[in-house]
C-alpha positions in Angstrom: -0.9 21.5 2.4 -3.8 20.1 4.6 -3.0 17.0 6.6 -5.0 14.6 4.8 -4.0 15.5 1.8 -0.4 15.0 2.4 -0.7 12.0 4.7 -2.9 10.0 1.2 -0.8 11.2 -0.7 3.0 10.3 1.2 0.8 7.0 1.6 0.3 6.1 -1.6 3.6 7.3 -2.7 5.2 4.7 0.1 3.1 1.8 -1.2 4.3 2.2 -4.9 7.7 1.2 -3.6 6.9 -1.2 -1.3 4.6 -3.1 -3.9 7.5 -3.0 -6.4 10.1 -3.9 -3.6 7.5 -6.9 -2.4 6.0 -8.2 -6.3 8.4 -6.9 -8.8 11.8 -9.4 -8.9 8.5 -12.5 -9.8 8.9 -11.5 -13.6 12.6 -12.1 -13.1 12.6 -15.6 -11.4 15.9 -16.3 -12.8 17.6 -13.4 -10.9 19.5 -15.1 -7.8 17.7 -14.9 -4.3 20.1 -12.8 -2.6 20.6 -10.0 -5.5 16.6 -10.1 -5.7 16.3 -9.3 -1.6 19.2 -6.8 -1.7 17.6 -4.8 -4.6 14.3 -5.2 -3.0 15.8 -3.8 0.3 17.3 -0.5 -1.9 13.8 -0.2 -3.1 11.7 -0.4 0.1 14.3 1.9 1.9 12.1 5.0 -0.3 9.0 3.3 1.2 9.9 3.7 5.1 11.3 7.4 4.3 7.8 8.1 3.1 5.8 6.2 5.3 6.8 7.5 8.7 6.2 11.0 8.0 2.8 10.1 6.7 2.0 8.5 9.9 4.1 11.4 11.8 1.9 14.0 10.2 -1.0 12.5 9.8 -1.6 10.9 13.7 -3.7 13.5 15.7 -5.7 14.4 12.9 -6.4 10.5 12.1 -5.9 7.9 14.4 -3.6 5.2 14.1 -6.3 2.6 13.4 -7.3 5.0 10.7 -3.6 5.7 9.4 -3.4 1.5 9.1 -7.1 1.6 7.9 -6.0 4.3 5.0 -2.6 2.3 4.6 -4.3 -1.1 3.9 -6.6 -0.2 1.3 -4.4 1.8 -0.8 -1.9 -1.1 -0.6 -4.6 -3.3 -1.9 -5.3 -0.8 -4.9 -2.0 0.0 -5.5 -1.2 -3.8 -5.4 -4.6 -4.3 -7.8 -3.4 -2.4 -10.5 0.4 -3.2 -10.0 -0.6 -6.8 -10.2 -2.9 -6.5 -13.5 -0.3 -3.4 -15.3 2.7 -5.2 -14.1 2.6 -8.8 -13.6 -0.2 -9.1 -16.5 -2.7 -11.2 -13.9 -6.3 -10.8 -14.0 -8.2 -10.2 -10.9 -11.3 -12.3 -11.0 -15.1 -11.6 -8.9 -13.6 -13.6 -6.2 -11.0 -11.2 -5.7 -13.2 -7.4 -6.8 -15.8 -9.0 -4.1 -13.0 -9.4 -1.0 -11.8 -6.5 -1.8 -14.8 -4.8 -1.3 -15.5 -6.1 1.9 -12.3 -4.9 2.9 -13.8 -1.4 1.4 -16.8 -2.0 3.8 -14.4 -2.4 6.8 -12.6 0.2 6.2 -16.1 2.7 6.6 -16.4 0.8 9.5 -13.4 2.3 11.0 -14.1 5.6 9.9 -18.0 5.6 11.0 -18.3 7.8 13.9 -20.2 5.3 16.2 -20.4 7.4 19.5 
């Protein structure tokens, strides 16, 4: 499987559990504190076992500015939908508009500039 395509793809994979570790116990607000960080803890634990091969593999071929680069703006898009599909919130201009000039950073990065 060619590098990029595994590192995206072990990325994304990481940051479903981490956004569901991180955002999902706020539609149970009821559930104690300490049983919500526990269960949060069981579910980010999938998240670090696909994470750091993702940055294992995919450092030589991408940078590690790139690897956090690639890391941030699928965590924003995973966290987009997760927080519209989810938690049932909108995301207003405000939000579509930051999150595009986070897009525009990110081809910053990844602009050859030499």
């Amino acid at each position: 499987m060619p590098v990029p395509v595994l590192t995206i793809g072990l990325l994304i994979a990481s940051n479903l559990f981490m956004t569901l570790a991180w955002y999902g116990h706020l539609k149970y607000k009821a559930a104690p504190i300490l049983a919500v960080i526990l269960v949060s803890w069981m579910i980010a634990l999938p998240e670090y076992v696909l994470q750091v091969p993702a940055n294992r593999w995919g450092h030589g071929y991408f940078t590690a500015a790139e690897l956090k680069t690639i890391q941030e703006v699928i965590s924003l898009s995973v966290f987009a939908l997760f927080s519209w599909l989810y938690l049932g919130e909108s995301l207003g201009w405000n939000h579509l508009l930051g999150f595009a000039f986070i897009a525009l950073g990110a081809l910053l990065v990844f602009r050859p500039w030499g």
